[in-house]
C-alpha positions as CSV (number, residue, x, y, z in Angstrom):
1,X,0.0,0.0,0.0
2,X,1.2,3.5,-0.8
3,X,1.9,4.7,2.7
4,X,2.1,8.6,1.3
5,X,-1.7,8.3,1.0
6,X,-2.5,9.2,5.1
7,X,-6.1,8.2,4.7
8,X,-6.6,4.5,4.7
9,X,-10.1,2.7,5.6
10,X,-9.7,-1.0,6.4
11,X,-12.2,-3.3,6.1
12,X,-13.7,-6.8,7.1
13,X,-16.1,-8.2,4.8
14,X,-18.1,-11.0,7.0
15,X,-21.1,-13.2,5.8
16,X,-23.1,-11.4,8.3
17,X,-21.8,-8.0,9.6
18,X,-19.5,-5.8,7.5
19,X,-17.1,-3.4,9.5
20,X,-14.7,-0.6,8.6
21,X,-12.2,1.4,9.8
22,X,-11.1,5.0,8.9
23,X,-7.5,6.0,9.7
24,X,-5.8,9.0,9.2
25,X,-2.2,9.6,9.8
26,X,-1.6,6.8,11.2
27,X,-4.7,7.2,14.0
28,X,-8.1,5.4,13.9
29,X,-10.5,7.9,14.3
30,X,-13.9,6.4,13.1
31,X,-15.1,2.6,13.4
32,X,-18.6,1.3,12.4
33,X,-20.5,-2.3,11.9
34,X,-23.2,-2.9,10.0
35,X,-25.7,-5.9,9.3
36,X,-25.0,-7.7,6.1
37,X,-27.6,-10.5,4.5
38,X,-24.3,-11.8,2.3
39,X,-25.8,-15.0,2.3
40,X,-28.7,-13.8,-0.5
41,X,-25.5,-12.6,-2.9
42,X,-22.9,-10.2,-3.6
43,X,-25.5,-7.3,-3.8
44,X,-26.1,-7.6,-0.4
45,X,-22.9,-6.1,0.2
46,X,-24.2,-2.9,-2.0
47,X,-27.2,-2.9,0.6
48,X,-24.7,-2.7,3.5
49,X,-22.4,-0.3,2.0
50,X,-25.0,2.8,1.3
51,X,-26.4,2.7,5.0
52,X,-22.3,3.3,6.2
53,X,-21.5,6.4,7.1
54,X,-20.5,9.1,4.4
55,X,-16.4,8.8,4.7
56,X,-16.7,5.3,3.3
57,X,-17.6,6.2,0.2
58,X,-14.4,8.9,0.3
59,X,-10.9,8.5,-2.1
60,X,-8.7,6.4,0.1
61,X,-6.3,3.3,0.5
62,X,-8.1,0.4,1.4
63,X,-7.2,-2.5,3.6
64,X,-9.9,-5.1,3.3
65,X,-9.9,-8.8,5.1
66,X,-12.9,-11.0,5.5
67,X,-14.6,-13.9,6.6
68,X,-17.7,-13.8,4.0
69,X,-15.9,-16.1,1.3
70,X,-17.6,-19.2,3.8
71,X,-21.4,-17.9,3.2
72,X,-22.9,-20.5,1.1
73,X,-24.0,-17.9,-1.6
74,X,-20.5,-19.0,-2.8
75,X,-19.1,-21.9,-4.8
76,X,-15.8,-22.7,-2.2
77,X,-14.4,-19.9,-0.5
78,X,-11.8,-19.6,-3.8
79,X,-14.9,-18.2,-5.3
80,X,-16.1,-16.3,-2.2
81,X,-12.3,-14.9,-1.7
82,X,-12.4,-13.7,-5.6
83,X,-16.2,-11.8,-5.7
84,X,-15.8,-10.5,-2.8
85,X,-12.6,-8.8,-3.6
86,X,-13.8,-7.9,-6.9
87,X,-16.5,-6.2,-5.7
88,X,-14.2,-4.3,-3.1
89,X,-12.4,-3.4,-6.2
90,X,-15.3,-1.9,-8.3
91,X,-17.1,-0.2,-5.5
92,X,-14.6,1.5,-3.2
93,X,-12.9,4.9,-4.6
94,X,-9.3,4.8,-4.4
95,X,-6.7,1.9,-3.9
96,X,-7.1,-1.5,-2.8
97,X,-5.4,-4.4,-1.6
98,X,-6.5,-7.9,0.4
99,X,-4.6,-8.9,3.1
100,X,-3.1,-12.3,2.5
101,X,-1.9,-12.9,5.7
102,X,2.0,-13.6,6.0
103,X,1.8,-13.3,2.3
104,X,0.9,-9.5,3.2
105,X,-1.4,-7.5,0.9
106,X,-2.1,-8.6,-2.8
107,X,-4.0,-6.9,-5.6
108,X,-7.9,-7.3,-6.3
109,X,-7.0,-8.6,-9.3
110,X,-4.5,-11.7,-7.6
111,X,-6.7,-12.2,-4.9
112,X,-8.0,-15.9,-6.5
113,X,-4.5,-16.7,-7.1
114,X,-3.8,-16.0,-3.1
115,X,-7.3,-17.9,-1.9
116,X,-5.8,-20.3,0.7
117,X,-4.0,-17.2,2.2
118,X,-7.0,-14.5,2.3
119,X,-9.7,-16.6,3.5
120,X,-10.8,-15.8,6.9
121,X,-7.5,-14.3,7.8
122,X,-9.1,-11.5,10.3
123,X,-7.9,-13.1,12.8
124,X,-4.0,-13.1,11.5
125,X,-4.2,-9.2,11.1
126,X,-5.3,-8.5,14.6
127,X,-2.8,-10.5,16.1
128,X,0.3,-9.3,13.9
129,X,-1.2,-5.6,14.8
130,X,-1.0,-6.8,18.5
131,X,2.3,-8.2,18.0
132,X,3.6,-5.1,17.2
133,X,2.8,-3.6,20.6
134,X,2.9,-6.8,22.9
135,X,5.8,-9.4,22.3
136,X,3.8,-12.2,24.4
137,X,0.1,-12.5,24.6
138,X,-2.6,-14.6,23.8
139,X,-5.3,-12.9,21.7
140,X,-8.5,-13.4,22.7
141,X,-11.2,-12.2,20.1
142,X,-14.8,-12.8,20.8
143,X,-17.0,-11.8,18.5
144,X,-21.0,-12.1,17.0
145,X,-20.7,-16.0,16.3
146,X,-16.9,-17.0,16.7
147,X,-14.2,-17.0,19.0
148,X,-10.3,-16.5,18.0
149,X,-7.5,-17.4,20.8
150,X,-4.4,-16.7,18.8
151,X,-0.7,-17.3,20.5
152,X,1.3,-14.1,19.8
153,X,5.3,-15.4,20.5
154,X,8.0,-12.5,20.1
155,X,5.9,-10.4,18.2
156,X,4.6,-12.4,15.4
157,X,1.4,-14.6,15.3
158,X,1.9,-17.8,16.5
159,X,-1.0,-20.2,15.7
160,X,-0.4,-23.9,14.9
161,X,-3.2,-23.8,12.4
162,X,-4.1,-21.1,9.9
163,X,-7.3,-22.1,7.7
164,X,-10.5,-22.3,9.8
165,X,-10.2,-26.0,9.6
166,X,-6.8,-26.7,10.7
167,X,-7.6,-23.6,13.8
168,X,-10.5,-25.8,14.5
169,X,-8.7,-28.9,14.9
170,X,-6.5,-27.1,17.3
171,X,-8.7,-24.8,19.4
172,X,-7.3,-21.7,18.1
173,X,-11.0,-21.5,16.5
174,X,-14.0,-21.6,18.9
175,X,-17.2,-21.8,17.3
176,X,-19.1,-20.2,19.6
177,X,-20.1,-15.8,20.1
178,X,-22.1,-14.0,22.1
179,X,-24.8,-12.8,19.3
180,X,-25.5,-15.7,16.7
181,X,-24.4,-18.9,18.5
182,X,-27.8,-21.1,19.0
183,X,-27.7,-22.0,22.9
184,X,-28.1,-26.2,22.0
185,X,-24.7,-25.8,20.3
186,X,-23.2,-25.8,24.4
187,X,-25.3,-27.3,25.9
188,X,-28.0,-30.1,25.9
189,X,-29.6,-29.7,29.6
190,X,-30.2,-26.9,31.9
191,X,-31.3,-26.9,35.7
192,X,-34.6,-26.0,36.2
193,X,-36.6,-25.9,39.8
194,X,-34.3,-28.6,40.9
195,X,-34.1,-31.1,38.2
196,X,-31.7,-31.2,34.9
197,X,-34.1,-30.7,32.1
198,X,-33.1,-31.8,28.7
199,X,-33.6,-28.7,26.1
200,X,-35.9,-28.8,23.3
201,X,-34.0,-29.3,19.9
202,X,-34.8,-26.5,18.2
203,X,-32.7,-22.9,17.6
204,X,-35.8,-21.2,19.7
205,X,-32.8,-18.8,21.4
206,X,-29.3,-17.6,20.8
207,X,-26.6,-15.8,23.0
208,X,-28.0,-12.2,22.2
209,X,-30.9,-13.5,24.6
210,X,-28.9,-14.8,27.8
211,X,-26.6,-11.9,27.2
212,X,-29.5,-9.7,27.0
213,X,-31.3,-10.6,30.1
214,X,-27.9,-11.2,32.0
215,X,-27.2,-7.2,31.0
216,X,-23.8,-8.1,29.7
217,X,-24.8,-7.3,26.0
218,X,-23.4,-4.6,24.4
219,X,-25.5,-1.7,23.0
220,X,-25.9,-2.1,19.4
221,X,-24.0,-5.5,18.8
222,X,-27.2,-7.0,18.6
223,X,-27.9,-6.4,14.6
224,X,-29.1,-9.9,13.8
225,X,-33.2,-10.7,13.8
226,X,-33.8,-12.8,16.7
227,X,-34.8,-16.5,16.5
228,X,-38.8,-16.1,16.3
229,X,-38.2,-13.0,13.6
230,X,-39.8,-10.9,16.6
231,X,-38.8,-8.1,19.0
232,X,-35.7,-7.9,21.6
233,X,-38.1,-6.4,24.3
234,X,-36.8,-8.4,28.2
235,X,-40.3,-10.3,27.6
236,X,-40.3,-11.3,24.3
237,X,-36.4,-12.5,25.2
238,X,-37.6,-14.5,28.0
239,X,-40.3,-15.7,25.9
240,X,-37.1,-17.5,23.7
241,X,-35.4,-18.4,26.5
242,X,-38.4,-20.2,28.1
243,X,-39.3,-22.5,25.1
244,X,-36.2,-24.0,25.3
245,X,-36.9,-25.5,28.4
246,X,-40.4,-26.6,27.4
247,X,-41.9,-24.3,29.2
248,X,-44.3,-20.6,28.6
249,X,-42.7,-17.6,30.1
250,X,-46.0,-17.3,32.6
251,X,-44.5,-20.5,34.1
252,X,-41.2,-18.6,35.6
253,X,-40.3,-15.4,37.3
254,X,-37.8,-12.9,36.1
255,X,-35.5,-13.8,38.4
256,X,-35.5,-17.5,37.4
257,X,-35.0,-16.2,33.6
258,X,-31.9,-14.2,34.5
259,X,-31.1,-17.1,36.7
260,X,-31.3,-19.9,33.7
261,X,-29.7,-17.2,31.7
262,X,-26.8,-16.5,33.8
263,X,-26.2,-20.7,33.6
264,X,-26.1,-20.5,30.0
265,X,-23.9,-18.3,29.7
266,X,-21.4,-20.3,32.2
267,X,-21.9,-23.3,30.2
268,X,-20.6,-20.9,27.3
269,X,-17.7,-19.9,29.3
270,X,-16.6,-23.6,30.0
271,X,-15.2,-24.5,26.6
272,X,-13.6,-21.3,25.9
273,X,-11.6,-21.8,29.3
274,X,-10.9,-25.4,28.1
275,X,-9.1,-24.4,24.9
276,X,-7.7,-21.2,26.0
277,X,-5.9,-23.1,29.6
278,X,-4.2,-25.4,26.7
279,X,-2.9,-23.0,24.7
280,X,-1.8,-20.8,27.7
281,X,0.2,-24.1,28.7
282,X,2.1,-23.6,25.4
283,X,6.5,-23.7,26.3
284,X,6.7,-20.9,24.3
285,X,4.2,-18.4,25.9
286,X,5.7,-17.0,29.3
287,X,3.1,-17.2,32.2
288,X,2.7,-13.7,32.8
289,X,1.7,-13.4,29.1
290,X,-1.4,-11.6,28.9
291,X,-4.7,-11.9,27.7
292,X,-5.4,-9.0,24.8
293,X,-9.2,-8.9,24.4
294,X,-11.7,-7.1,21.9
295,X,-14.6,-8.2,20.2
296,X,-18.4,-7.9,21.1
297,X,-17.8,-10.5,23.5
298,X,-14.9,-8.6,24.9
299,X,-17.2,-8.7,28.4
300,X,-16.5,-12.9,28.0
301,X,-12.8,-12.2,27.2
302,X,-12.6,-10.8,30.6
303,X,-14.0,-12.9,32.5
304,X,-12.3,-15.7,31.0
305,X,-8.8,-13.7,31.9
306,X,-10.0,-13.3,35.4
307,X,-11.0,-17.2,35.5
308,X,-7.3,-18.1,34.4
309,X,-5.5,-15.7,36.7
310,X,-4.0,-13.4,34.0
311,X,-3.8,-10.1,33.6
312,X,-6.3,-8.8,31.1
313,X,-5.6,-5.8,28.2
314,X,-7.7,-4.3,25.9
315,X,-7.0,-4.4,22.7
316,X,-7.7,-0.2,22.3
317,X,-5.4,0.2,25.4
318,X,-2.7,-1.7,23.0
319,X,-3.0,0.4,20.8
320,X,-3.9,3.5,22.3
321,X,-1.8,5.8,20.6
322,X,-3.2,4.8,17.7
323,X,-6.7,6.4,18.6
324,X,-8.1,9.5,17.8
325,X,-10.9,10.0,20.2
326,X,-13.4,7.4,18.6
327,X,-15.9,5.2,20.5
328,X,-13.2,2.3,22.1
329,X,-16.4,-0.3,22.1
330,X,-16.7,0.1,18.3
331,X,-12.7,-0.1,17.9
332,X,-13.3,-3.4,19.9
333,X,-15.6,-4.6,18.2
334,X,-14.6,-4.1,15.0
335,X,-10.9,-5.4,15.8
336,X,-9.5,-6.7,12.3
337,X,-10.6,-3.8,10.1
338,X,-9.0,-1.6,12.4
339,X,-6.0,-4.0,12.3
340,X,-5.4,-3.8,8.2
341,X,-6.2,-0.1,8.4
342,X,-3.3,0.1,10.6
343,X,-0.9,-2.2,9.0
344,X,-1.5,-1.8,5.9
C-alpha cells in the first residue's frame, strides 16, 4: 500500500456484519458495523455499503480482510475470496489491496490466485497488529458467532493452524459468540426448579438473549433478527429463552430467567476456558503473558482472563496511541478492520 496516502479505511467483509475502519495519519479515528444479509448474494454487500456512514464512500487506500468467502452464496471460498474482492475493487474509490496474511497484501486482481491465504484471515491481522505492541500474549477475540485465541510469541502470530479447519482442529477456533451462537450448540440440559431438564431441539434462542437478560450485552452489537423474527423487548427474550426448556414464560419469574440465563452463559464460558488453559500451557508463551481482548464478547474475554489468573488488556489500550478519540467499544468490536487499516 502506498503509505504517502494518510487516509486509509480498512475493512472486514463477513457473511453477516461488514465493519470498517477509517484511519488518518496513522490514528483510527472512526469505526462502524453494519448488518450484512451476504448470504442472499454479492448485492447484499451494495445494501450494507449505502447505509455506512458518508467517509466510506471517500478517495482512500483500502485494507480489506474477511470472513464472508464461507457464506454458502459462494461456490468454495476460492470463489467467495475472488467476488468479494472484486466487488471491493469496483465499489470502493481509491486503492485496494486484500490482506493475505503472511503473504501480506495482494491486488484485487491476484486475490484468487492468493485464496488459501486470504480466507478468513481477520484473525491473522489483529494478532500481527498486537504483536507489534505486545511481544507475548494470547489474543483473545470474541466476537458475534466466533471466537479466535491466537498465540502471539516475540511479536509475530503464533497459531499452529491457519485455515479455519486446521484452527478448529487445534482450538485456536471456537465456534461459539455472544450474538448468533444457538444456545443447543453448548449445551443439551439446563437446571430447572431442581431437576436437569433436557432442552428442546430447536434454535428457539441464541446468546443475544442470555446476554440480554444477563445485562452483559453490548449496546448495538445485537444487529441480527432474533430467532422467532420478533422483538428484543426483556419479555419477548424471556419468551425465547423459556421454550427452550419446554416451558411458557408465565410458568417462571424474572429472576428464574436471568437465573437460567446466567447458567447459559457459564456453560458458554466452560469450553472457551478449556481451549484457552491449553494454549496458555504452550512452552513458548511465558506465564505472565497476557490476555489482549476485543470483540463484542470482549465482556466474555474478561472474565475468561479473570478465571485463568492473568492479567487482562484491551486491545484499544494496546494500541492507544493509535486512537483518535473514537468510540473504544466500536474499535473493539470491530478489531481486524482496524488491524489492516493500521498495517497496511
Amino acid at each position: 500500500m502506498n503509505r504517502t496516502e494518510t487516509r486509509v479505511i480498512g475493512w472486514d467483509l463477513g457473511g453477516v456484519h461488514v465493519k470498517a475502519a477509517l484511519v488518518e495519519e496513522g490514528r483510527v479515528v472512526e469505526a462502524v458495523q453494519a448488518p450484512c444479509r451476504l448470504w442472499r448474494g454479492v448485492p447484499a454487500l451494495d445494501e450494507t455499503f449505502a447505509q455506512l456512514p458518508d467517509w466510506v464512500r471517500g478517495e482512500a487506500a483500502h485494507a480489506v480482510t474477511m470472513t464472508g468467502e464461507l457464506t454458502d452464496c459462494f461456490a468454495d471460498r476460492a470463489d467467495g475470496v475472488h467476488q468479494l474482492s472484486a466487488w471491493a475493487a469496483a465499489t470502493l474509490k481509491g486503492s485496494v489491496r486484500i490482506y493475505a496474511g503472511p503473504a501480506g497484501f495482494v491486488s484485487a486482481n491476484n486475490a484468487r490466485a492468493h485464496a488459501a491465504d486470504i480466507a478468513s484471515a481477520n484473525w491473522h491481522a489483529t494478532a500481527a497488529l498486537i504483536g507489534r505492541h505486545v511481544p507475548h500474549a494470547l489474543l483473545v477475540d470474541i466476537g458475534s458467532t466466533t471466537a479466535d485465541l491466537i498465540p502471539i510469541v516475540g511479536g509475530q502470530p503464533a497459531a499452529q493452524g491457519y485455515s479455519d479447519a486446521e484452527r478448529l482442529e487445534t482450538g485456536e477456533l471456537v465456534y461459539t459468540g455472544v450474538v448468533r451462537t444457538p444456545l443447543l450448540a453448548f449445551a443439551t440440559h439446563a437446571p430447572w426448579r431442581g431437576r436437569r431438564t433436557r432442552l428442546m431441539a430447536e434454535t428457539f434462542a441464541s446468546t443475544a438473549d442470555i446476554y440480554r437478560l444477563t445485562g452483559d450485552l453490548p449496546e448495538g452489537a445485537d444487529q441480527q433478527y432474533s430467532a422467532d423474527l420478533k422483538g428484543k423487548s426483556i419479555p419477548e427474550t424471556e419468551l425465547r429463552l423459556a421454550r427452550m426448556v419446554g416451558r411458557d414464560r408465565g410458568e417462571g419469574s424474572a429472576e428464574e430467567w436471568r437465573a437460567l440465563a446466567a447458567w447459559f452463559a457459564e456453560a458458554q464460558l466452560r469450553p472457551l476456558h478449556d481451549a484457552t488453559a491449553i494454549l496458555l500451557s504452550r512452552s513458548d508463551l511465558p506465564e505472565d503473558a497476557p490476555l489482549v481482548v476485543c470483540g463484542a464478547g470482549r465482556f466474555l474475554a474478561e472474565r475468561l482472563a479473570a478465571r485463568l489468573g492473568r492479567r487482562r488488556v484491551p486491545l484499544t489500550e494496546t494500541i492507544a496511541r493509535c486512537l483518535n478519540g473514537e468510540d473504544a467499544a466500536w474499535v473493539s468490536t470491530c478489531g481486524p478492520a482496524v488491524a489492516v487499516g493500521l498495517i497496511g
